[in-house]
N, C-alpha and C positions, 0 to 999 in steps of 0.2 A: 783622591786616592782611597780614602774611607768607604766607599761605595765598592771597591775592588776586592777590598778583605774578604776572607772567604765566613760563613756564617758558621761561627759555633755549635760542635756536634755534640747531641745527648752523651754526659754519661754516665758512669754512677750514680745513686742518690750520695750524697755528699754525708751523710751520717750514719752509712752502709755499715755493720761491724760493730757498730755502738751499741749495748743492751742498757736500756733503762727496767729498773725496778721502781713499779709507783703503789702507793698503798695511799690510794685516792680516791674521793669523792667530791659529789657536785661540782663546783664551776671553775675553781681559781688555779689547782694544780691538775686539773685533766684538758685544760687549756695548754699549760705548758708545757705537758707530756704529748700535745697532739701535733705542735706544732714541729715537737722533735722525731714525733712517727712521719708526720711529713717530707723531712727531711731525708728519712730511712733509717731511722734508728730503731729498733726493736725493743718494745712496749711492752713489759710483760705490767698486764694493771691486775694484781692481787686484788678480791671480790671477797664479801661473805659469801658464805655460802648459806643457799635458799633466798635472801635475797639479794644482794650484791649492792654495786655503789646507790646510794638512795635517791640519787637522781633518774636512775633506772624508773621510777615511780612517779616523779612530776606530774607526766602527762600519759597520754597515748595516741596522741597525733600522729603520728607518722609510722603508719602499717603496725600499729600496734604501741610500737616505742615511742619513748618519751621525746621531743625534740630538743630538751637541753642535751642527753643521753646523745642521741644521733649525732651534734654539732659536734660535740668535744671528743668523742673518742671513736673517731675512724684510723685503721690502720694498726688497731691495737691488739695485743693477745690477753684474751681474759682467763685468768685460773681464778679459780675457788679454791679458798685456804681458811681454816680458821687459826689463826695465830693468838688465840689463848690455851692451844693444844701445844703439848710438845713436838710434837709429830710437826704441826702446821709449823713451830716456829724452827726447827730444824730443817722444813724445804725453804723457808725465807732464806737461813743462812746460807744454803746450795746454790739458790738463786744469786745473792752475793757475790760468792764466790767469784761468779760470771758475769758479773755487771761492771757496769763504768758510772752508773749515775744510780744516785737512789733519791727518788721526789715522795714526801709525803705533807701532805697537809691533817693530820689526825689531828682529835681533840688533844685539851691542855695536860699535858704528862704522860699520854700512851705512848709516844717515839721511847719515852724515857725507858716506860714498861718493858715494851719490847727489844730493847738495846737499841735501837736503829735512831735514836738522836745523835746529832755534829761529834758528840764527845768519845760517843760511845764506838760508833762506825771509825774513828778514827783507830781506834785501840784494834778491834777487829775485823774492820777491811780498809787497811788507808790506803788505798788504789779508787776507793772509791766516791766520786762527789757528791756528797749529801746537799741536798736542799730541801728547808723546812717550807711552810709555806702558813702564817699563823693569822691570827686577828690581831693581835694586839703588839705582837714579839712575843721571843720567848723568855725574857725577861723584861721587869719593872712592874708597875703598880698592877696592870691587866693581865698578865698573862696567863694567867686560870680562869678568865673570862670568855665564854662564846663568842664568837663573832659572825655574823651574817650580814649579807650585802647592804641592806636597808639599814640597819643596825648603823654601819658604816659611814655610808650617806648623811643620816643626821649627827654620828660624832666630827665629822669634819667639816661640817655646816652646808654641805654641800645643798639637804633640804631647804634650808634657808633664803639661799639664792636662784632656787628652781620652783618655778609656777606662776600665777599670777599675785598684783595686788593683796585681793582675798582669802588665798587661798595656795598653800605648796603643794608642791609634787615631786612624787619620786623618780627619777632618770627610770627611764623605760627599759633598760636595759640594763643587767649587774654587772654595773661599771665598776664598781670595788674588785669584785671578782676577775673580772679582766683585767685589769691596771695591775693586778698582783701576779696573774700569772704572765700577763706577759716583760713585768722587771724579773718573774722567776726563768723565764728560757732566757732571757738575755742575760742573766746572772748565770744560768747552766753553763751557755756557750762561751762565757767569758771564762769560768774556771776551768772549763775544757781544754779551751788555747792555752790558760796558764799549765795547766798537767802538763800538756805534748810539749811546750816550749823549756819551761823550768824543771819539769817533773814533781813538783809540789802541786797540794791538794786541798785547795780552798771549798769551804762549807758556804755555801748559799743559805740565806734569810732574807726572807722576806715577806712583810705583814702586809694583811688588806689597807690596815688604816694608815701606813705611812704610804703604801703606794698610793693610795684615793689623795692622803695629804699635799704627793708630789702635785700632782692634776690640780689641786686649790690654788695654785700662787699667784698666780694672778689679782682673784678677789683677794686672797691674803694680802697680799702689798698692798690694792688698791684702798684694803680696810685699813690696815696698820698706817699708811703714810697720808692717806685721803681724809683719814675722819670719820667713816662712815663707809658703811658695806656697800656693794651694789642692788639695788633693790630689784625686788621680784616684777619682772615687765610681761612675759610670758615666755612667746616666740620672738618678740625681740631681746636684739644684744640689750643688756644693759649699762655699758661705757661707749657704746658706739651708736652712733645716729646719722641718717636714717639705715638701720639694718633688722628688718623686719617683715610681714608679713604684710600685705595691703589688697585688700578686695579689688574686682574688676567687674564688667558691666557682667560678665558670664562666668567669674570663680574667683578664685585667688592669685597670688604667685609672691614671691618674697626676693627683695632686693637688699642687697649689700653696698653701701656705701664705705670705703677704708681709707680714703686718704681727700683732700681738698681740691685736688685736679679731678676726681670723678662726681665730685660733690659738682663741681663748675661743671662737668659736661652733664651730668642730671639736670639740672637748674636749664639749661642751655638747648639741650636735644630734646627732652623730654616734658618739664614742664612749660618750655617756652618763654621763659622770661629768666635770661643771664643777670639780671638787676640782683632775686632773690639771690643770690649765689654771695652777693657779701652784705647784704642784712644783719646788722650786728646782733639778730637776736638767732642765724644762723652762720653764721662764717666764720668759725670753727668748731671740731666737732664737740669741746666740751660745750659752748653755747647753745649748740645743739641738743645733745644731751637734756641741759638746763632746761630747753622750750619743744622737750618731744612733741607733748599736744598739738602744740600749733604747727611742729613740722608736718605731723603724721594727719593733721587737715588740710594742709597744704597739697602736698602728695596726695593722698586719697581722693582728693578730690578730685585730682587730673588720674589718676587711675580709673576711678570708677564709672568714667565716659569711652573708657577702650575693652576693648576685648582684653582676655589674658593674650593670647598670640601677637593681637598689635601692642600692647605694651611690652613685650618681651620683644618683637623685632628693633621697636626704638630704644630699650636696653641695650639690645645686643648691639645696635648701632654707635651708642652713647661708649660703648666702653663699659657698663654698669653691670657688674654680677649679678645672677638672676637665678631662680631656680623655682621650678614646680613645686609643689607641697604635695605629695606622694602619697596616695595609702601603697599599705606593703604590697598588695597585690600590682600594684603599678611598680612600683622598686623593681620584683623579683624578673617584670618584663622591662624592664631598662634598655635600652638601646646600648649605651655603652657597654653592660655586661655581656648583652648578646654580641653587639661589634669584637668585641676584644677576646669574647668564647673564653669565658671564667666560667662555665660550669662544666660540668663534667659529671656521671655518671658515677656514683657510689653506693655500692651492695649494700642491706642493713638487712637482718632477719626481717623476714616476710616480701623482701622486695628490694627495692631500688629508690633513691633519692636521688635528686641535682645537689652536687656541692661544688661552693664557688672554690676556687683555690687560691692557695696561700698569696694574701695584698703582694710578699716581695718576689719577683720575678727574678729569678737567677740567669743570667745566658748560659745559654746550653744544659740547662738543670732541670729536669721534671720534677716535680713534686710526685711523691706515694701514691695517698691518698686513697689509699685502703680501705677495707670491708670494715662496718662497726659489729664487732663480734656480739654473741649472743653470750647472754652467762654461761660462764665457765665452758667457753667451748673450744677452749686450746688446753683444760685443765690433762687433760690423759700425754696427752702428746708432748706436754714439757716435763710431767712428771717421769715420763717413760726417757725423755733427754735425760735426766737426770739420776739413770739406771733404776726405775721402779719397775716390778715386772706387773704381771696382770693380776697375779694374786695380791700385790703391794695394795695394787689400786684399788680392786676390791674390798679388800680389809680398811682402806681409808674411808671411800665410802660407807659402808657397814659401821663404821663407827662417825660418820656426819663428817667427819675432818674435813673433806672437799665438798 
């Protein structure tokens, strides 16, 4: 009967009517405001003016633009404001007015400056959902302290347990920065339904370093209860064995081993001898662990006489997860992404990009996924929303305000 249902037609974006006010830079809260322009909700991102959010600067990859710039803020409307002006901080407060959500990550006490911290917004706009977005919280021993992704990484030891042996490394990508924005849109959305449900108005917080914290638990328990951290292996797991990288007669490829029945069909399909399968110095996966060396001789050995394709067919046979080791340029032509047509075409000053779209698939829901605005290139047009006439605008600019 399921086959008969008729298929889910497009309709609204689902966040249509919503205006976010974000006074945002780099990665952690133009993530969580992008994910809400996605949705449909209306992004107004507040910019200095002459040079706007300073990730704007990164790079210039991409037709000019930065690519952190391009990733985070498609969909969005950029005004130039300077809000150490009266002027500036009096269109802030207009813009208010007509907001449902206000996201900023500013250094330690400017929210305060400008009224627009939890305490403040409540007094005058409580319609409106604040969410902070900090390094450390906005209270206790750090909160007047900077915080940056890297920074991050080694307070939660995260560098400790990434790299090899000799040597750590930093997660290739601002994991902190992500982890926080995206506990910030699900914090958004969660006070959201509280407003429409209860009509109360929950303030959102949320630091890089306890979201990075949440992501640690793991090695946390395994340190706190185990004795002892997991130690730096590289590309392998380091609690789980064999999961790792292993050479072939013509490349590499990397197999995952997760439970003792796939341990037995590896042993079985692949190395050819079911015996190794309960070798007490492999048969289970803490003993494993115990005798990586010897595992990963074992295996490599019987790797290194196959091609990558013939050890991946007798993976695939075995049951045994497997995967290519990818540069990006192979990633961005991935079959799956193309099979499943996750890119899509997005406007950026000077041109056009592919942007994947949002991981959750809604039925019946399109995602935005909007133009990334050039600085302040919606500034005239929401000023003018907000009854400025042409002389107004003029006289702002003339005096740098926009």
């Amino acid at each position: 009967m399921a086959d008969n249902l008729p298929s889910p037609s497009p309709s609204a974006p689902l966040l249509q009517g919503l205006t976010v006010v974000s006074l945002e830079q780099a990665v952690a809260a133009p993530f969580a405001t992008r994910q809400l322009a996605d949705l449909g909700a209306r992004v107004i991102k507040i910019e200095r003016p002459g040079s706007g959010d300073f990730a704007r600067g990164y790079d210039e990859a991409v037709h000019g633009n930065s690519s952190y710039f391009v990733w985070l803020n498609r969909g969005k409307e950029s005004i130039t404001l300077d809000l150490k002006s009266a002027d500036g901080r009096a269109v802030l407060g207009e813009l208010l007015d007509r907001a449902d959500v206000l996201v900023q990550n500013l250094g330690p006490g400017a929210a305060g400056r400008l009224g627009v911290d939890a305490a403040s917004l409540a007094r005058s706009h409580p319609r409106v959902v604040p969410c902070t977005v900090s390094g450390w919280g906005t209270s206790g021993p750090w909160a007047d302290r900077k915080a940056y992704d890297l920074l991050v990484q080694c307070e939660t030891g995260l560098l400790s347990i990434t790299g090899t042996r000799d040597e750590m490394a930093k997660v290739g990508i601002s994991v902190a920065d992500i982890a926080a924005g995206m506990y910030a849109y699900s914090g958004i959305l969660t006070a959201l339904l509280r407003r429409a449900t209860t009509g109360e108005v929950s303030a959102v917080e949320v630091s890089l370093f306890e979201a990075l914290a949440e992501w640690m638990g793991a090695p946390a328990y395994y340190t706190c209860y185990g004795g002892r951290q997991p130690a730096r292996v590289g590309a392998q797991h380091a609690t789980i064995a064999p999961y790792g990288p292993y050479d072939t007669a013509d490349g590499r490829l990397l197999l995952a081993v997760q439970n003792d029945r796939e341990w037995r069909a590896l042993c079985t399909a692949v190395l050819g001898d079911p015996v190794v399968a309960t070798d007490p110095r492999f048969a289970s996966n803490s003993v494993r662990v115990a005798h990586r060396e010897e595992l990963n001789e074992l295996i490599g050995g019987r790797l290194a006489g196959l091609t990558t394709a013939a050890a991946g067919k007798l993976l695939d046979a075995a049951g045994v997860a497997n995967a290519s080791i990818n540069r990006i340029e192979e990633f961005l032509d991935h079959p799956v992404l193309a099979g499943r047509e996750r890119w899509h075409e997005v406007a950026v000053p000077g041109g056009t990009v592919a942007a994947l779209r949002p991981p959750a698939d809604l039925a019946g829901v399109e995602p935005v996924m909007g133009a990334v605005p050039a600085l302040g290139e919606h500034t005239d047009a929401i000023l003018r929303e907000l009854g400025r006439s042409d002389a107004d605008l003029a006289d702002l600019r003339d005096r740098a305000i926009v």
